[in-house]
C-alpha positions, 0 to 999 in steps of 0.5 A: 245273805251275809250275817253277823258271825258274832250274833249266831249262836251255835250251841251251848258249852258249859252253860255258856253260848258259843257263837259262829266266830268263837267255833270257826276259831277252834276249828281254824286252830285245830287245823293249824294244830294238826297240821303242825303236827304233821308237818314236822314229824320225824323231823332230822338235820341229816340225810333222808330229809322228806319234801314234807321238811323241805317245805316247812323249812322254806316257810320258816325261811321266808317268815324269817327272811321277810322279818329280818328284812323289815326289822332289821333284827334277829328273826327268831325274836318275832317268828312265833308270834308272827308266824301264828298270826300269819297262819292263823288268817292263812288258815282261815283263808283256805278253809273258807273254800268249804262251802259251810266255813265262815273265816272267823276273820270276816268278824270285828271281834277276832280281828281286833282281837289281833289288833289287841295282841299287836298293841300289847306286844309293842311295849313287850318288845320295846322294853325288851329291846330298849330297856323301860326308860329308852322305852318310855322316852320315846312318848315324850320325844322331842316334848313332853308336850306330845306325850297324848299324841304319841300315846293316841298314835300307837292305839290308833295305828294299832287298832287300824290293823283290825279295821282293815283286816275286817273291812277286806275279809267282809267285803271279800265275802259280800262280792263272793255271796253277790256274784254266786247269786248272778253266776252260780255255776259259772263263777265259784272255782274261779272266784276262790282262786280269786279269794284265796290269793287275796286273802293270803296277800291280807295275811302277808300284810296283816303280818308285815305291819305288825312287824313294823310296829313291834320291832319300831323300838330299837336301842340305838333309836336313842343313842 
C-alpha cells in the first residue's frame, strides 16, 4: 500500500514533527555528502591517478559535456547547480533498492521544491547573462501586451518539472508495489534493474530541462 510520504510522521526534532520525505532527504543527502567526500580524497593532477578520480573525472565530463551541449555556454557556470540536482534524484534512485527506503522524489513537496529552485535560478541567470534590462525585455517582447503570458509561462513550464518528476517516480513505485504482490520471488531483481535505469533516464531528464530553462537567456538573444 503506498502512503503519502508527507503525512507520516516519523518523530519529533525540536519540538518540531519530521515526516517521511524530510528524513529520506537527510539520509539522500548525507549519502551524497559522503560519498563526495570519498570520492574526491587525495585528488592529484599528476601521476598515480586512482580508478576512483578517473571516474569522478568522467562524470563531471559528461555533466559539462551535455550542458555545453544544450547551452551552448561555458559549463562550469550551471554544473553546480546542475550537478546537485542530478545527484540528488540519482541518489534517491539507487537508495530505493533498500527495501525500507522511500525516494523522497516519490513526494509532491520535494519536487516542487526543485521545481522552486529552477524557477528562481531562471532570472539568476538571465540577469547574470544578459543584464537586468536585456533581462526584463524579454516579457514584453514582441508586445507589451504579452507581458501576462510570458510571465505565466515561465512559472507554468517550471513547475511542470515537479509534476513530472512526481507523476514518474510515484507511478514507478505503485507498478513495483502492484507486481511485488502478484510475484514476490519472481520479480523483485529484475523490477529494480528496471527502476534503477528509469529513474537515473528521470534524473537525466529532470536535469536537461532545467538546463533549457536557466540558460534560455542569452545576451545576443537581443542584439
Amino acid at each position: 500500500m503506498i502512503q503519502d510520504l508527507d503525512s507520516n510522521i516519523l518523530f519529533s526534532l525540536f519540538g518540531l514533527p519530521v515526516n517521511s520525505t524530510l528524513f529520506y532527504t537527510w539520509i539522500a543527502m548525507l549519502s551524497i555528502t559522503l560519498l563526495s567526500i570519498w570520492a574526491t580524497h587525495n585528488l592529484t593532477s599528476i601521476k598515480g591517478i586512482t580508478k576512483r578520480q578517473v571516474v569522478v573525472e568522467m562524470i563531471v565530463t559528461a555533466l559539462c559535456g551535455q550542458i555545453h551541449d544544450v547551452s551552448n555556454d561555458r559549463p562550469h557556470k550551471y554544473i553546480s547547480l546542475i550537478g546537485t540536482l542530478f545527484l540528488f534524484i540519482a541518489m534517491s534512485n539507487f537508495l530505493s533498492i533498500i527495501p525500507w527506503f522511500d525516494p523522497p522524489t516519490a513526494s509532491l513537496s520535494t519536487t516542487a521544491a526543485f521545481a522552486s529552485v529552477v524557477f528562481f535560478a531562471i532570472p539568476y541567470f538571465g540577469i547574470k547573462n544578459a543584464g537586468v534590462k536585456k533581462y526584463f525585455k524579454k516579457f514584453i517582447d514582441p508586445t507589451p501586451i504579452m507581458l501576462p503570458l510570458n510571465l505565466l509561462s515561465d512559472f507554468s513550464s517550471t513547475f511542470a518539472l515537479a509534476f513530472r518528476l512526481y507523476g514518474n517516480m510515484l507511478s514507478g513505485i505503485v507498478i513495483a508495489t502492484s507486481l511485488m504482490m502478484l510475484a514476490p520471488f519472481v520479480i523483485p531483481v529484475p523490477l529494480q534493474l528496471l527502476g534503477l535505469l528509469t529513474g537515473t533516464i528521470q534524473a537525466y531528464i529532470f536535469a536537461l530541462l532545467a538546463i533549457v530553462y536557466v540558460s534560455a537567456v542569452a545576451p545576443e538573444d537581443f542584439d
